[in-house]
C-alpha positions as CSV (number, residue, x, y, z in Angstrom):
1,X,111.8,58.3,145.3
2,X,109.3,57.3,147.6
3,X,105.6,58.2,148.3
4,X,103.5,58.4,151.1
5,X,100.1,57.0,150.6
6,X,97.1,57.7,152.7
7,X,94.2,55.7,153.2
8,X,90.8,57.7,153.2
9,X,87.5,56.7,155.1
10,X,84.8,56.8,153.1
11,X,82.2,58.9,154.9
12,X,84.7,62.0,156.3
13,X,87.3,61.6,153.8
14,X,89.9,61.6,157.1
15,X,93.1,59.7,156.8
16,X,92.8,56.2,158.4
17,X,95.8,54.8,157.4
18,X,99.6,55.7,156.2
19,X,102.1,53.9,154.6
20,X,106.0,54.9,152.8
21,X,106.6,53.0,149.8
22,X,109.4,53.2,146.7
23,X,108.0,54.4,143.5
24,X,107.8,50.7,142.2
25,X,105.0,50.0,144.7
26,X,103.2,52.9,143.6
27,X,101.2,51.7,140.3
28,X,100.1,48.1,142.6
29,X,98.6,49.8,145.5
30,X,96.8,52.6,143.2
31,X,94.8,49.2,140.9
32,X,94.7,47.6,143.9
33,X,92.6,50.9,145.5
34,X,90.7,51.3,141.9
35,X,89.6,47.7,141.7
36,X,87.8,48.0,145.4
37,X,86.7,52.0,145.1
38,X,89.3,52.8,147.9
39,X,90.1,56.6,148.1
40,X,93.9,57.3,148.6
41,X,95.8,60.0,148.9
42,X,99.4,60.3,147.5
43,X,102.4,62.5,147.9
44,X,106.2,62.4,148.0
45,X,107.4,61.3,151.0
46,X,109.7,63.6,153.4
47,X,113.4,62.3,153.6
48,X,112.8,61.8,157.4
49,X,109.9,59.5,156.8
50,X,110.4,55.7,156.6
């Protein structure tokens, strides 16, 4: 399965930044975004998305 994470700006809480990745990837990029106070948002990616 694969995700789509968002990248959130801090002050509007508007998307600045998208990226498809497998399921795998997941748990990295979430301590990555923990360790720094980055705000993500994450959702199962379409099957059209790449």
């Amino acid at each position: 399965m694969r995700f789509e994470i968002m990248r959130l700006d801090d002050v509007d809480g508007t998307a600045v930044d998208t990226t498809v990745v497998d399921a795998a990837s997941v748990n990295r990029i979430v301590q990555q975004a923990a360790a720094i106070g980055q705000r993500l948002y994450i959702r199962p990616a379409d099957a059209s998305a790449s």
